[in-house]
N, C-alpha and C positions, 0 to 999 in steps of 0.2 A: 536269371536276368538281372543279374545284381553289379552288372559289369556298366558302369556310364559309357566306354565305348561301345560294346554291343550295343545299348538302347538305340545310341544315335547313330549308331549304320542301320539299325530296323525300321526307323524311323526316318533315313533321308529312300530306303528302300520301299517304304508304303509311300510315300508322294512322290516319288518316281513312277512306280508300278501303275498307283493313281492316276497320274495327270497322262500318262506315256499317248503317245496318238492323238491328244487333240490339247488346244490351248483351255485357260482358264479365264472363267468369265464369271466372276462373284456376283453378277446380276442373273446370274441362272437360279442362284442359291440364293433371296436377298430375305430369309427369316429373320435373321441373326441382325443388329444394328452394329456398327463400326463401333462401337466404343458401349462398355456397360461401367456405369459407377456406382461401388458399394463402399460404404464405411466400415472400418475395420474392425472384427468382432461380429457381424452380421454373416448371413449366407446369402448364397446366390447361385442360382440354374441357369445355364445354360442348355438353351433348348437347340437343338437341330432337328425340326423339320422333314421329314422324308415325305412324297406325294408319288413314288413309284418304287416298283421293286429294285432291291438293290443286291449286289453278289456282295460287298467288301465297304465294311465302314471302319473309320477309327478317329479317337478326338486326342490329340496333340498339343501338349505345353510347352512351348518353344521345339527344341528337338528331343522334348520327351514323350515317349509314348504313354498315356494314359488309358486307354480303352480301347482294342481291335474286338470289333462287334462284343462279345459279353465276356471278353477275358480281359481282366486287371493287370495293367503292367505296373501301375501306381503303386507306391507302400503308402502312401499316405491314406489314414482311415478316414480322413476329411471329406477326400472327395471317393461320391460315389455316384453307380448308376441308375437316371429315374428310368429312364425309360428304354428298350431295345426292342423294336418291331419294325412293321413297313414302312412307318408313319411318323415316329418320334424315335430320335435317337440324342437323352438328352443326359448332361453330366451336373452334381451339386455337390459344393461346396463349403461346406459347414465353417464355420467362428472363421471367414475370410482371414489373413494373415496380408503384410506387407508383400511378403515375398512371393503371394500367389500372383500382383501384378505381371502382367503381358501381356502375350499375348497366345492364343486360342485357337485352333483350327479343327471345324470339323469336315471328313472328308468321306466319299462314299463313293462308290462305281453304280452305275445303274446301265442299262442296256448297253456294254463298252463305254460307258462316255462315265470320265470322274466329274465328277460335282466337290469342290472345295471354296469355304467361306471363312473367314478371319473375323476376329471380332478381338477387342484389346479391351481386358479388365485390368479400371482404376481404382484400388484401396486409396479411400480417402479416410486421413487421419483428423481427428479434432483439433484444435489447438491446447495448448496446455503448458502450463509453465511448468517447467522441470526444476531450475534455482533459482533464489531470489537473494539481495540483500537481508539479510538479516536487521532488525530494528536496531540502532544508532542513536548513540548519544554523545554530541559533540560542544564545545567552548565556540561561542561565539566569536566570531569573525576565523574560524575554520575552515578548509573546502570540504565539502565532505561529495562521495560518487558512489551512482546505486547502479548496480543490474539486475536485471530479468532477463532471463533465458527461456526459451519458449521453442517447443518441436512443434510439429503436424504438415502433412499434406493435404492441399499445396501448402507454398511457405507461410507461415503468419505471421501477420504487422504484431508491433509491440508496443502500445503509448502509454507513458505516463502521465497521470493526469493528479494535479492538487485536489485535494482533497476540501481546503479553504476558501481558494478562487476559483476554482472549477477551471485552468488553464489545462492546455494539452502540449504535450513533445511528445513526437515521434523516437524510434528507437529502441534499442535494446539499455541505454544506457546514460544515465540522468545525471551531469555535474554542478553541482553546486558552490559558486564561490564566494569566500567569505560570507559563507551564511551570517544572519541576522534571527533576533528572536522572534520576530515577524513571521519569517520564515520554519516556525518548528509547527508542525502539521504531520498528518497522514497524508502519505505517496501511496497512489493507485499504481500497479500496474496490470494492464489489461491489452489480451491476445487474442486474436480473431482470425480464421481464414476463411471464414463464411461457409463450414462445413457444421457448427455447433454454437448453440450461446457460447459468449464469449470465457475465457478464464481469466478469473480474476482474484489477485492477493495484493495486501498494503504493508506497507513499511513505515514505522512510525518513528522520524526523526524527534530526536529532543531536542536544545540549544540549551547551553547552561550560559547562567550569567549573573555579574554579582548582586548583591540587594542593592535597589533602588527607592528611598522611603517615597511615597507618594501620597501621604493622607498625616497632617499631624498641625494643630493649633492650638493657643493659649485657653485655656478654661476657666469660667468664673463656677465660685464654690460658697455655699453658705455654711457656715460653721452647725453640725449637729446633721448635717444632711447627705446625700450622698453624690458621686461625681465621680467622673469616667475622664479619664485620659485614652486617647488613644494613636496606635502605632500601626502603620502599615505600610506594609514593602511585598513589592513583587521581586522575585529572584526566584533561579533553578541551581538546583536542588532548592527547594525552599527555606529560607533565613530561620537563623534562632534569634531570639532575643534577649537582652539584657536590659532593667532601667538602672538608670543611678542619679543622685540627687546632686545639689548643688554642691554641697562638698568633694562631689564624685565617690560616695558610698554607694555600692551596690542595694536597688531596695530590696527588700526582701517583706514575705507577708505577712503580718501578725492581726490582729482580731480588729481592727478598722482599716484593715488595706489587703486586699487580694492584688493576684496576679496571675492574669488568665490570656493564658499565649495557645492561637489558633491557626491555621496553614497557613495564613499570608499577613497575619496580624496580633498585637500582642495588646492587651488593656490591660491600665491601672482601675484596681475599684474601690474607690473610697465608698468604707460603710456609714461610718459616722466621720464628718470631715472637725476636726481641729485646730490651732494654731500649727501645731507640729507638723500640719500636712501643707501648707502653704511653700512656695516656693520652684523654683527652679527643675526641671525634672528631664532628661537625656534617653533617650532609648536608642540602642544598639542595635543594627539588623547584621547579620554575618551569614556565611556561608563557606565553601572553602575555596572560591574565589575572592571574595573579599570583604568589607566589612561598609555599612553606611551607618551618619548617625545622626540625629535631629533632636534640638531640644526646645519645651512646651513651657507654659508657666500656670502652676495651678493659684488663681490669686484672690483673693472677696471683693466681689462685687463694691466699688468706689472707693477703695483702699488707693488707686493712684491716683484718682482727685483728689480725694482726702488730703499724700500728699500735697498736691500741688495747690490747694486749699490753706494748709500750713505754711507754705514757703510765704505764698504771698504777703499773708497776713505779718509773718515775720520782717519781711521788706520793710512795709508798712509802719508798724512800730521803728526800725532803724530810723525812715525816711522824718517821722516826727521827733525824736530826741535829737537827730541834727540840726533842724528848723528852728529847735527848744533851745539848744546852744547857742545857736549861730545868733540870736534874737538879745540874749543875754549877752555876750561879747559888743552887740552894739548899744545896749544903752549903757555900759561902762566905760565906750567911747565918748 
């Protein structure tokens, strides 16, 4: 029986033979429910019912014959028979498949009169993301565009949702224009057809962008003591640093000055502070986007009164030897 066209002349000849002489009335037969739904990878019976004797039964998958009373027309090991007597004539289906979707007929003759009932099985699939964007990393003011691909029956919605703002978009497909660094987060995407919790995978954008120094001011410093400079920038890939002094030497650390550079920030450490350490001091943020630079002044405490202490006082003395002059010129007039 290995012929597809024999099956289905066997097969349109048992519901022939079947129904022949009277009409079809599926409220004669009403065990069986119009529709059974099972998820895919599950089993499922189908029961048919018998409550009289019967000469001629057989159960039917589309126009394939599967069972005339206790002999297998089926090759499939899946399905088999539970039950064959007056009363139960029922078929089961092991680890369901997509393809066993359809529909079902079981049919029987009882006193001349056929009795046939229909019943239509729905393989329902979970949702499931099948491909995704892979994580990204893109320069600022770039577009950048994600997808998620998602199967299952029925069909499943696809949203992505920020992971920052908690915003939603609909879709299989999420564009971004001229990103910003604002904008670098985890992207959800999440699939549902209300058959399974949902499926869910993220995608982590980056934004690169150059150093921006954001933390840096003048510091006062007592001689013999110690004293912190500090440097800080935000940038992706994160900044190197450089300092350099006011002649624009690079510093570098010898046994009263460290230099201790961290992810997003770089310190001067003065151990013991000196004259030699006083002055002007530059740090460098770079990246290979670009470079930022900011400069700091390490100075003692009233050293710019000080001078402005001196100036005046100098004024001062000018302002009296001119008065001293000016006084002598007139009593020689």
């Amino acid at each position: 029986m290995g012929c597809p066209l024999l099956r289905n002349v066997f097969a349109a000849l048992i519901l022939v033979l079947l129904s022949k002489g009277s009409s079809v009335h599926g409220a004669e037969f009403g065990h069986l429910p119009d529709n059974i739904t099972v998820l895919e990878g599950e089993s499922v019976t189908l029961r048919c019912r018998i409550d009289e004797e019967v000469t001629h039964k057989a159960w039917l998958n589309r126009s394939n014959i599967l069972f005339t009373g206790t002999d297998k027309w089926s090759l499939d090991r899946r399905v088999t028979l539970v039950n064959s007597n007056n009363s139960d004539f029922s078929i089961h289906i092991d680890k369901v498949q997509v393809t066993d979707e359809g529909p079902y007929t079981c049919t029987f003759q009882a006193n001349n009169k056929p009795r046939i009932v229909h019943v239509y099985l729905i393989v329902q699939v979970p949702a499931r993301i099948v491909n995704i964007s892979k994580n990204v990393s893109v320069n600022e003011g770039e577009n950048v565009n994600l997808y998620c691909l998602a199967v299952g029956r029925p069909e499943p919605t696809v949203t992505w949702k920020e992971q920052k703002y908690g915003t939603l978009r609909e879709g299989e497909f999420l564009e971004i224009t001229e990103i910003t660094r604002q904008q670098a987060q985890d992207y959800e995407c999440i699939t549902s057809n209300g058959v399974a919790p949902p499926d869910q995978r993220k995608v982590i954008v980056t934004v690169n962008y150059p150093p921006m120094i954001t933390d840096m001011k003048n510091m006062p410093a007592h001689l013999g003591k110690t004293a912190i400079l500090r440097c800080e920038a935000m940038a992706v890939p994160p900044a190197s640093f450089e300092w350099h002094r006011d002649d624009h030497r690079p510093v570098e650390s010898d046994n009263t000055l460290r230099i201790k550079n961290e992810k997003t920030r770089s310190l001067l450490l003065f151990t013991n502070v000196t004259e030699k350490h006083f002055g002007n001091y530059t740090c460098f943020a770079s990246n290979r986007l670009g470079t930022s630079n900011a400069s700091m002044l390490l100075f003692r405490p009233g050293a710019l009164q000080g001078r402005g202490t001196g100036l005046h006082a100098g004024m001062s003395v000018i302002v009296c030897v001119w008065v001293s002059l000016s006084a002598a010129l007139l009593l020689k007039v």
